[in-house]
N, C-alpha and C positions, 0 to 999 in steps of 0.2 A: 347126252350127258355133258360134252367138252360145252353146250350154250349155257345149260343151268350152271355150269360151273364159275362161267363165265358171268352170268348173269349175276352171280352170290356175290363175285368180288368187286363186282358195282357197284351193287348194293348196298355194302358193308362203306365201299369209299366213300359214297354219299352223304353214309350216316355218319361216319367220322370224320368228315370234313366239316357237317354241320355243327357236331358237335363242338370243335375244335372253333369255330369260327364265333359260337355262343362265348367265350373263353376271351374274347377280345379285350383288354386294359380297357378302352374306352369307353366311359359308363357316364361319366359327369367330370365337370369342372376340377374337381378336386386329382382326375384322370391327365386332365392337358396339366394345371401345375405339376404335378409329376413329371413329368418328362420333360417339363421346361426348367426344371432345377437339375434331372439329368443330364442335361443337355444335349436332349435330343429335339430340338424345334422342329426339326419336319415334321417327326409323328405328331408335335404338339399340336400344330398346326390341323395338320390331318384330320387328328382328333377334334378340333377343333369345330372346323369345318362343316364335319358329320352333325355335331352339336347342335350349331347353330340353323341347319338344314336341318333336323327333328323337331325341335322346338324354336322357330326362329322368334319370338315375342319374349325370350330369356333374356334381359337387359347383361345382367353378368356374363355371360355368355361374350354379349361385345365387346363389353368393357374390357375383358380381357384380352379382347382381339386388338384393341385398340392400343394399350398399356401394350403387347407383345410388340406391335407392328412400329411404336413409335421407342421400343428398346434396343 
């Protein structure tokens, strides 16, 4: 009984982690200028990053990297 028990609250963490993790601000462009007017550059960045690794052929994407990096 104490492994299923065990096993439940795994389980459950798993699925709430993932969900929580779907929940991520970083979706698009419009994601990194946000936190670049917040001023938080490192998430920008971050966010950034991710981006340009999903879709690296996104010209905006750089430009903006470019525009941050020389601000």
């Amino acid at each position: 009984m104490l492994k299923t028990i065990t096993a439940s609250i795994m389980f459950i963490t798993l699925i709430v982690t993932v969900v929580m993790a779907d929940d991520k601000p970083c979706k698009s462009s419009l994601d990194v200028e946000r936190n670049w007017k917040a001023h938080q550059q490192d998430e920008s960045f971050v966010c950034l990053n991710n981006l340009i690794l999903a879709d690296p052929a996104d010209p905006k994407l750089h430009l903006i990297k470019g525009e941050y990096c020389f601000s």
